[in-house]
PAVOBA-847010 format. One record per atom (N, C-alpha, C, O, CB): x, y, z. Coordinates in steps of 0.05 Angstrom, whole numbers, plus 5000, padded with zeros to 4 digits. Each point is the difference from the previous one (the first is absolute). Last residue first. Glycine has a CB too. Layout:
<nodes>
XYZ/...
</nodes>
This chain:
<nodes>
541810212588/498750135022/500550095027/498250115013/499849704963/504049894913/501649915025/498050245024/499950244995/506449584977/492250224920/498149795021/502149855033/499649795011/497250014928/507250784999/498050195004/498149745014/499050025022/501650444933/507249305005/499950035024/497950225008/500450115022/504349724979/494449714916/500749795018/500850155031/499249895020/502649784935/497650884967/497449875015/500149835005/497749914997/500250244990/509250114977/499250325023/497449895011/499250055022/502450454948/504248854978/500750075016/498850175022/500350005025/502449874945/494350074941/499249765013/501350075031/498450065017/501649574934/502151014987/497649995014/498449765012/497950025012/502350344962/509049684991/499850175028/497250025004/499349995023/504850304973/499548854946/499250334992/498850105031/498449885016/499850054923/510149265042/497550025009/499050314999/501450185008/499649385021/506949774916/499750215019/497350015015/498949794994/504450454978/505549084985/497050125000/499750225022/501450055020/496749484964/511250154958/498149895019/497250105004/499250134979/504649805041/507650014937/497449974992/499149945014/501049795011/499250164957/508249965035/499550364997/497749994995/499450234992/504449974990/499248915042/499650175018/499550344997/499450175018/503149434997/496249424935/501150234989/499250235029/497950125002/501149734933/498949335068/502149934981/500550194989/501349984980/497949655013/494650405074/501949935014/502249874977/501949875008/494950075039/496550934965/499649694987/502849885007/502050145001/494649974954/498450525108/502049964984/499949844981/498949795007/502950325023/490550495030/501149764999/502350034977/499750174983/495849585035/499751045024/499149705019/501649784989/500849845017/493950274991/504951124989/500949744989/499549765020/500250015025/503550244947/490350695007/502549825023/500449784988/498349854989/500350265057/495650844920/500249795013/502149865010/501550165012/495549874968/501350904984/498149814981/499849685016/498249854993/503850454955/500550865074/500349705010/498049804983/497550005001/503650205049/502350824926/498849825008/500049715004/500549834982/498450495006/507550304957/499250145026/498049935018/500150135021/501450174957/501149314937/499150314993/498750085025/497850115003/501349844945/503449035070/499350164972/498650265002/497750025008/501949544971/504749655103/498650274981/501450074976/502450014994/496350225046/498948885044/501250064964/499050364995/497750094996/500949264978/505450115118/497850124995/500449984968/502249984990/497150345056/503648925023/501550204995/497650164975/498749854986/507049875029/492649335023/498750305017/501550234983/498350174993/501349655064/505449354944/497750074990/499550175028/501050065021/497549524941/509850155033/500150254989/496449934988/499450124980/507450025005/498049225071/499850195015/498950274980/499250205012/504649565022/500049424914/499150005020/499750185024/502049955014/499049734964/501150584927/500749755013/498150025024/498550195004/506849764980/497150414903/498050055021/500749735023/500549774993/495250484969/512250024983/497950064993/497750005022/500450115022/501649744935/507250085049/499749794975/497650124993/500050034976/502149495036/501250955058/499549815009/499949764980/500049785009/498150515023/508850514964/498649925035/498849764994/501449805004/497150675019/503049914884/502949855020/499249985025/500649775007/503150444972/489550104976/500249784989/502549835013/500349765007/497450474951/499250645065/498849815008/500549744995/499649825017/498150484982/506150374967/501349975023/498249815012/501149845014/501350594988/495649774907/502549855007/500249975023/500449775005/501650364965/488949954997/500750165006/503349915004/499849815015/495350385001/496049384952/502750154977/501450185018/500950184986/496549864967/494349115064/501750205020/502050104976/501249824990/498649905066/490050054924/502049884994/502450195019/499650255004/498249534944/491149815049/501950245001/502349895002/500349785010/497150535008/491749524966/502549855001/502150255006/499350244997/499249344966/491350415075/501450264981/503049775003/501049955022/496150724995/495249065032/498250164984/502850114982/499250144981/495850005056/504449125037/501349954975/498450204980/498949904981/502649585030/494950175071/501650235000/502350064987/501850135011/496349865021/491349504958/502749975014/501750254996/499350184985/500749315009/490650654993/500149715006/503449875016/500449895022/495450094929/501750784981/498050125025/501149795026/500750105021/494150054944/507150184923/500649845027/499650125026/500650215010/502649604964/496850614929/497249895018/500049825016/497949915008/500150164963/508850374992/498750135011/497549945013/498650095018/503850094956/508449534993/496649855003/498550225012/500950045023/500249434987/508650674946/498350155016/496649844995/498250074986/505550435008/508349434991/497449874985/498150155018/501250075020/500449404963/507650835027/500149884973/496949834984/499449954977/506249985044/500350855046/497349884995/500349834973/500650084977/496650325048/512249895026/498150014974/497149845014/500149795013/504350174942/503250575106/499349824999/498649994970/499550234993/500749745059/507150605016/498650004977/499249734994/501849835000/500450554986/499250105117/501449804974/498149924977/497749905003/505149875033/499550805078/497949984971/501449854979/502550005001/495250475005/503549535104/501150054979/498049994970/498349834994/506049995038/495350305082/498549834984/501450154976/499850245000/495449605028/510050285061/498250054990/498749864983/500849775005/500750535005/504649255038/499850324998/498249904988/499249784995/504750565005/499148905016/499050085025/500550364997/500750145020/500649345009/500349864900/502250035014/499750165026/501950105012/500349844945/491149844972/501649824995/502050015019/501049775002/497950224954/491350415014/501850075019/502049764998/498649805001/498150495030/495750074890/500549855017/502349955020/501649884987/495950044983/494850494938/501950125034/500949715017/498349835006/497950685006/502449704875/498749875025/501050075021/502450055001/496849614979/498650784910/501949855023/498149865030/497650005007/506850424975/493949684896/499550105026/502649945018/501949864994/493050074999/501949984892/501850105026/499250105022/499150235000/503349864973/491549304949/502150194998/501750065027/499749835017/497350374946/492049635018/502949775003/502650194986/499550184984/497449265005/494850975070/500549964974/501749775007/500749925022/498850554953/492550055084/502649814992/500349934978/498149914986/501949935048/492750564986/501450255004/503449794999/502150094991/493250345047/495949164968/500250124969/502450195007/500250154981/494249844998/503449665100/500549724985/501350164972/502349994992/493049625030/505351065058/497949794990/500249864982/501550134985/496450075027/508350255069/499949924966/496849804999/499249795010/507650154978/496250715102/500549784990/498349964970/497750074996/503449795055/504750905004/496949864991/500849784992/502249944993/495150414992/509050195088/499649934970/497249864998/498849895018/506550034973/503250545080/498249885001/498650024967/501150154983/498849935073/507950164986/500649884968/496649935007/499249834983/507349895001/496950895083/499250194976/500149704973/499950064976/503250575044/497749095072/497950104994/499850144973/498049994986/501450005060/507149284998/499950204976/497850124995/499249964977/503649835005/499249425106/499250184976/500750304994/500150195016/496449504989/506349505063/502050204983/498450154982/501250164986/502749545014/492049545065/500850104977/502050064980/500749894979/496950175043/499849975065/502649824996/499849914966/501849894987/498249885071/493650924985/503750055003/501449835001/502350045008/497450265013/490649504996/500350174964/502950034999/501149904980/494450465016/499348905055/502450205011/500250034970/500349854980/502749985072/490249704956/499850115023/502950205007/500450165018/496249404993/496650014904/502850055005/498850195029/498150155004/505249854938/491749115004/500250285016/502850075007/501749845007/493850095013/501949364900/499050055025/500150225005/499750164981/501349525033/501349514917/498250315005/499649915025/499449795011/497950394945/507749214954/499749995028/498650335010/500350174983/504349425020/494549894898/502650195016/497749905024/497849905000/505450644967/493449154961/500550214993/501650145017/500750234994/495749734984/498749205049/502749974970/500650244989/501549964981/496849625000/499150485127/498249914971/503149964968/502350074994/491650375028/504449865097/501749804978/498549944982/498349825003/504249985023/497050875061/498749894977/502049874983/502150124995/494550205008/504450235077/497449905006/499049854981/497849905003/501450435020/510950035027/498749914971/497049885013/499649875021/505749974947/500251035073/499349775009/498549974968/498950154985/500849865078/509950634967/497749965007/498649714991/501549814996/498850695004/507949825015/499250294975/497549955004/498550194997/505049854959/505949705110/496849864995/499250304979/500850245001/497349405061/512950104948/497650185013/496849864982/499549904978/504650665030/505748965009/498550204984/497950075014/499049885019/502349974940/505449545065/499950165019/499250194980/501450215000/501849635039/496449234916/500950105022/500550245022/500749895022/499949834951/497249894928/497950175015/501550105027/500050245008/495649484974/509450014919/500049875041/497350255005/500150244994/507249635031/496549674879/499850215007/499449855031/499849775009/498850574943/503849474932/499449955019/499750285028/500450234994/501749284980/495050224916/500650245017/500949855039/498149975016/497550414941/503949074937/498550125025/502150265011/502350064994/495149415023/501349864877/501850125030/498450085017/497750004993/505950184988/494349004944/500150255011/501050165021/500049915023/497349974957/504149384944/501449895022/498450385013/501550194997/504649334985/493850174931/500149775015/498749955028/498649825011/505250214965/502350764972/497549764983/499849775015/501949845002/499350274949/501850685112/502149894967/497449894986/497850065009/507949715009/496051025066/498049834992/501949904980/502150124993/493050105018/509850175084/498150024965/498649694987/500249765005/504350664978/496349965120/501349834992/497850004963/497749964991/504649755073/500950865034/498850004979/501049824984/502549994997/496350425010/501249935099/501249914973/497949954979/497649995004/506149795021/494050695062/503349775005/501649904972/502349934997/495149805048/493951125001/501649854971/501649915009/501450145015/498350104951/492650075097/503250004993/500949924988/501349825010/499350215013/488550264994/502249795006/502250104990/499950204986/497649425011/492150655057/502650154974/502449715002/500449865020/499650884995/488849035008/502950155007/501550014983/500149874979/500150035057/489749714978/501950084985/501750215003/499450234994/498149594985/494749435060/500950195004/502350104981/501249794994/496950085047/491149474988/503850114988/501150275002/498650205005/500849514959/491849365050/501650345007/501349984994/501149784997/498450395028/495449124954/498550155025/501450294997/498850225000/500549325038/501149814879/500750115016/498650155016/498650184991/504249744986/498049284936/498250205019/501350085031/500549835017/495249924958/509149984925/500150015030/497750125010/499950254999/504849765003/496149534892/499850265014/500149905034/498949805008/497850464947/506649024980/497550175004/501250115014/502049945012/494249884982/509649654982/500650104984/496550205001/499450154981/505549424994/498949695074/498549994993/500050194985/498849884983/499849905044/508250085021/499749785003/497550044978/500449824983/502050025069/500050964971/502549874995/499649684989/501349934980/500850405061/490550484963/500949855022/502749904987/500050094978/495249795045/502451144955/499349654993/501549825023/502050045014/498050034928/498151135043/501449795017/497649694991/497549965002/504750495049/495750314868/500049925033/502549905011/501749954983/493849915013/506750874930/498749785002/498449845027/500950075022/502549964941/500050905024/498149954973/500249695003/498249934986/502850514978/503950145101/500949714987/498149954966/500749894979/500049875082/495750955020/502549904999/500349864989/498249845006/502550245019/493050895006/499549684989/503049894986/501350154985/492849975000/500250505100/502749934982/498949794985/498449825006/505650305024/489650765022/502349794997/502849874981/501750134988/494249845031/498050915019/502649845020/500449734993/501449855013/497550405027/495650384923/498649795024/501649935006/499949815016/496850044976/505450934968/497150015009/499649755003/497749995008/500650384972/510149544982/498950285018/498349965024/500449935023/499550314935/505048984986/497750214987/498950145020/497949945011/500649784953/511149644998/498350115026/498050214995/500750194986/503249735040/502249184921/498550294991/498750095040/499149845017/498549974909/508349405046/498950114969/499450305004/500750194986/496749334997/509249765071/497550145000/499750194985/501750184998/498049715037/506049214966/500550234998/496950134999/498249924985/506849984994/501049165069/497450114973/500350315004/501150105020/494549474984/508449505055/500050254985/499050034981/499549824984/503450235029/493749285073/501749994977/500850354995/499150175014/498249314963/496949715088/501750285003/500849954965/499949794986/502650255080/490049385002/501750044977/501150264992/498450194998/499149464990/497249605095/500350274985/501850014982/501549805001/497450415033/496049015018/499650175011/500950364981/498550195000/502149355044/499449264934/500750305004/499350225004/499450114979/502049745004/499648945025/498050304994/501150274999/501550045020/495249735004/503349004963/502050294998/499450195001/499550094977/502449785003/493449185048/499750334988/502750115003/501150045022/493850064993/502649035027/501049904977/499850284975/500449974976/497949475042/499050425085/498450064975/501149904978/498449894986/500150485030/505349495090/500550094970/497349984980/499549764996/505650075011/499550215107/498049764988/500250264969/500650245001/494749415054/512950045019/498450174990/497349914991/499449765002/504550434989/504349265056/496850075008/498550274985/497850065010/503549755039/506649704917/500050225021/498150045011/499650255002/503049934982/496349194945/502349975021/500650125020/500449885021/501050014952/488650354983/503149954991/501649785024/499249925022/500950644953/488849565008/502450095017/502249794988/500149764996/497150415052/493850324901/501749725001/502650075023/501650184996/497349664944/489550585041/503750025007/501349834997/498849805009/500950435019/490649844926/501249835020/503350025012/501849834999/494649884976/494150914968/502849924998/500949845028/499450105022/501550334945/490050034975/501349935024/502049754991/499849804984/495850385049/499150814915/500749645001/501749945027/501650175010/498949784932/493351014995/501349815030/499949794995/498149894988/500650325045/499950784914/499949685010/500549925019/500750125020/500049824951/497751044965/500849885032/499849755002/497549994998/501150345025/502950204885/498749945003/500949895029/502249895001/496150124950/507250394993/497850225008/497249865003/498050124994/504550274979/505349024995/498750234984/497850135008/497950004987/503749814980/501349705108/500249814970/499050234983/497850105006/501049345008/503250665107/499150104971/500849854968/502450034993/497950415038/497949185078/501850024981/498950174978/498149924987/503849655027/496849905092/499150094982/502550174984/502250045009/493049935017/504149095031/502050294987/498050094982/499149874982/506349985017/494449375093/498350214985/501750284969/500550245005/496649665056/507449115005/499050285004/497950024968/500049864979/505350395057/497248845026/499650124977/499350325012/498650075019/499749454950/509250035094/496849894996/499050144955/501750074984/496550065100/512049914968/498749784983/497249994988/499349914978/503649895048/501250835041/500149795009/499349754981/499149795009/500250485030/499450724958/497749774991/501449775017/498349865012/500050294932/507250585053/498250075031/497849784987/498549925018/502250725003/505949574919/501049865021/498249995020/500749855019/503350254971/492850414941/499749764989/501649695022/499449775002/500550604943/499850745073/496749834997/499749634993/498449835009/500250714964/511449975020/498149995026/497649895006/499749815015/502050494985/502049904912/501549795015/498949925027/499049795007/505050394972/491750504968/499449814998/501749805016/498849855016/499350344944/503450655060/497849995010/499049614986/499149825016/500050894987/508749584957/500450005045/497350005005/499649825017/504850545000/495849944890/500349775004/501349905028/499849764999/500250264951/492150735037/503749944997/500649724999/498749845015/502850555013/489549934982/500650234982/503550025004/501550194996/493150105012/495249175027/503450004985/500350184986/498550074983/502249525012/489850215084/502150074970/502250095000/500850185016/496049924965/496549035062/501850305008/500750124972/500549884979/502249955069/491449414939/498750315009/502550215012/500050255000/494849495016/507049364964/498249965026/499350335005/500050125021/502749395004/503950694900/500649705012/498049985029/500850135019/505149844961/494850824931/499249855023/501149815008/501349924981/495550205010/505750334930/498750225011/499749915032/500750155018/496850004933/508849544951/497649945024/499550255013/501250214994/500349315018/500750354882/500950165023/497949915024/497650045001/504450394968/502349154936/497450045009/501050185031/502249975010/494949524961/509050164956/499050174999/497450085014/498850204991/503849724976/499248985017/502250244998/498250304990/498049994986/506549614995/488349775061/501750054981/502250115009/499950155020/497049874953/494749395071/501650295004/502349964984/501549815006/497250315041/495649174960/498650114991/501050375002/498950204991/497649325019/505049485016/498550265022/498850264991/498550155011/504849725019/503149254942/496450024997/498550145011/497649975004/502449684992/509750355037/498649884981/497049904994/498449885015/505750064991/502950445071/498650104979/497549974977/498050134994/505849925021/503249455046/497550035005/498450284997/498250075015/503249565012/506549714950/498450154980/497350035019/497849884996/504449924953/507449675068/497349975007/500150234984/502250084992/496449675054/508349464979/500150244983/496550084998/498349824995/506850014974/501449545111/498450014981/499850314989/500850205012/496949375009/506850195060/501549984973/498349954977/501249964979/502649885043/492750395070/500749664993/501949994971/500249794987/494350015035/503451155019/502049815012/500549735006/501749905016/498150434993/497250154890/498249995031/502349965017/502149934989/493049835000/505450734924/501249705008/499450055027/500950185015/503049684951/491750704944/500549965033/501149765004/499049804989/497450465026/502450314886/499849695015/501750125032/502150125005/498549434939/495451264994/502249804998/499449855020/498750095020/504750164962/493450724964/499149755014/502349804999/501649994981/493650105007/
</nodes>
């Protein structure tokens, strides 16, 4: 949200008291429905000033408040809304399951930026990307994975964002690259130990590389957030590439004794060889409810 300077040079808020929050997702304007921000720019230049109608989702709840356009200097007319229409990033996909064809990615949700809640999303999609650089983690300061979607191939469509990873449907199995013979069970809670595992994760656009990791704490009865298993990165080469766990490398898979136990989600950010993980069967039944 931000102050409108009318084309009397006055500063206006005609937002205000309306009762529509940062993070809230419109749906309507006079009943048409929005589904781009061009569709809003448009709907809202075509008021001519008059009051429009916005209906709006507020924590999964529908509303509506009416709003007064403010015309700019340029003759535009303005809400005083910053809105956003979509959000891209890199993340690493956890797991593909046969028999329903789906995926589950990141072990954590997509968060708003500005609001730090979960994105409700109409649709998505997830494509192969191109490693550009890699920038190590220090104390402080966490690294990322950078990368270009750009002329990658479509793998298929996201239907779900929950704090447990992102899920959907895979529509192109062959962009993949899968390893059918590593296919694998997945670890039940008691079947994880703390002690030595590795992690799969792709760093230089081959294949997915394996790297020795320590279990170091194992919450079992965490159900609630996705902080089920602490883990520590010991692998050297890993350690010289990224500092430790960085940005782009959640989702990356955890196995112990040849089964998938779960996905790394978060770093501690004063000690980058240290981070959290999320347990694969939270993961397997989060995308078993994608339809």
């Amino acid at each position: 949200m931000s102050e409108i300077e009318g084309e009397d040079n006055k500063k206006y808020k005609p937002y205000e008291n309306t009762g529509i929050k940062e993070g809230d997702t419109i749906t309507k304007i006079n009943q048409k429905q929005i589904s781009s921000t061009e569709d809003l720019i448009e709907t809202v230049n075509s008021s001519q000033g008059k009051k429009i109608n916005i209906q709006y989702i507020h924590d999964e709840e529908t509303k509506e408040c009416s709003i007064s356009p403010v015309k700019t200097s340029n003759s535009q007319y303005k809400l005083g809304l910053w809105v956003r229409d979509s959000a891209a990033g890199v993340g690493t996909v956890s797991f593909y399951e046969p028999s329903s064809k789906t995926f589950g990615a990141l072990g954590h949700g997509i968060t708003d930026i500005d609001t730090n809640e979960l994105i409700n999303i109409a649709s998505g999609e997830f494509v192969t990307t191109r490693i550009l650089n890699i920038t190590k983690g220090e104390s402080g300061n966490p690294g990322k994975i950078q990368g270009t979607v750009e002329n990658q191939a479509n793998i298929g469509k996201i239907y779900k964002n929950s704090k447990f990873g992102i899920y959907g449907k895979v529509d192109n199995v062959s962009s993949l690259n899968l390893d059918t013979t590593k296919e694998m069970d997945v670890a039940l809670r008691e079947e994880i130990q703390t002690g030595k595992a590795t992690i799969l994760c792709s760093l230089d656009n081959q294949k997915p590389q394996e790297y020795e990791i320590e279990i170091e704490k194992i919450y079992k009865e965490n159900n609630y957030d996705n902080k089920s298993m602490q883990i520590k990165i010991t692998d050297q080469k890993l350690l010289e590439k990224t500092g430790g766990i960085i940005q782009g490398m959640s989702g990356s898979p955890v196995i112990q004794n040849g089964k998938f136990c779960g996905a790394v989600t978060h770093v501690l950010v004063n000690n980058p060889t240290e981070g959290y993980a999320v347990f694969g069967d939270i993961m397997l039944k989060q995308s078993k409810e994608v339809k």
